[in-house]
N, C-alpha and C positions, 0 to 999 in steps of 0.2 A: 224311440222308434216311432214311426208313423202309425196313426190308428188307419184301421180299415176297417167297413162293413159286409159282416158276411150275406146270405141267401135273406134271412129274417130282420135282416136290419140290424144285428147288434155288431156292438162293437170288436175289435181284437184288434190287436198289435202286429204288424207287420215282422216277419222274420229279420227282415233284414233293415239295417238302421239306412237313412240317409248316406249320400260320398259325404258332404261335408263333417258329422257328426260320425262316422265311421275311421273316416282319412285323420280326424283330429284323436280320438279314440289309437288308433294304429300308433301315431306318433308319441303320445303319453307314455304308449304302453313301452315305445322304444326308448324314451327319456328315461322311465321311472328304472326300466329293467337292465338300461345298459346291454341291450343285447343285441344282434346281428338285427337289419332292416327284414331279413327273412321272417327273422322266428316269430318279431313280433306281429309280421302278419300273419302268421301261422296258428299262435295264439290265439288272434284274434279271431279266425274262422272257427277255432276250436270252443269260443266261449258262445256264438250263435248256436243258440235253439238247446242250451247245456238244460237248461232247465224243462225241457222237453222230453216226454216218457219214449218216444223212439224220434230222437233228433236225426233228419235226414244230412249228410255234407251240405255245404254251400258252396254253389259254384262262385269258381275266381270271379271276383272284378278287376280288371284287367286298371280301366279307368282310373278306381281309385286308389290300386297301385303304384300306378304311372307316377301320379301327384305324389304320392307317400314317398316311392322312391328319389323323384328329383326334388322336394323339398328338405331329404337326410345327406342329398348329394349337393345342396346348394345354401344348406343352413347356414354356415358362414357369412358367403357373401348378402344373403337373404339378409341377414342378424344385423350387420354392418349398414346398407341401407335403410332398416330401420332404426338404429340404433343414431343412424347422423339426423334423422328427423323427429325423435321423440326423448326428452331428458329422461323421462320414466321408464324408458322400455326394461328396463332391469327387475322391474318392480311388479310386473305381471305375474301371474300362477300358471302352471303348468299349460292349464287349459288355453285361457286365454291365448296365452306366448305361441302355441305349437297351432293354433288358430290362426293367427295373424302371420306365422310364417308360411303355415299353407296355403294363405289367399292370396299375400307376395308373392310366391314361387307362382304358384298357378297363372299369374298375370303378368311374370315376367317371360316365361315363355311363348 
């Protein structure tokens, strides 16, 4: 998450993480969990601010849904594009993998 400076100058952590580290986060969460593109955005609004004594909702990001969605709708062709320019691409972890396909999609459209 982003640090930010309050009133007095000290530090704190932003609520809400990065689209890039967010939208890669989204995607993990839909690899590891096998579950609908929904849920695991839904998850993942539900784990902002969990550790928070009175957690407010977090409003939708519309944005870095868009990308989350057309990267789970385009992951094939996305995988196959890179997969014809990299021998390794097989060999990446999670993070990475679901990284490099969201920066594909997002530049292929």
């Amino acid at each position: 998450m982003a640090r930010l400076r309050d009133k007095c100058g000290a530090t704190k952590m932003a609520r809400r993480p990065s689209i890039p580290r967010a939208r890669v986060q989204v995607l993990f969460l839909w690899d590891l969990r096998k579950q609908a593109i929904g849920e695991a955005i839904s998850s993942f609004y539900d784990t902002l601010g969990s550790e928070e004594e009175n957690p407010e909702p977090t409003d939708p990001d519309e944005f870095m849904e868009t990308l989350v969605r057309g990267a789970v709708d385009n992951v094939a062709s996305i995988d196959k594009v890179i997969s014809d320019k990299s021998a390794n691409w097989r060999r990446l972890n999670g993070c990475l993998r679901w990284t490099a396909i969201s920066c594909v999609w997002r530049f292929m459209k």
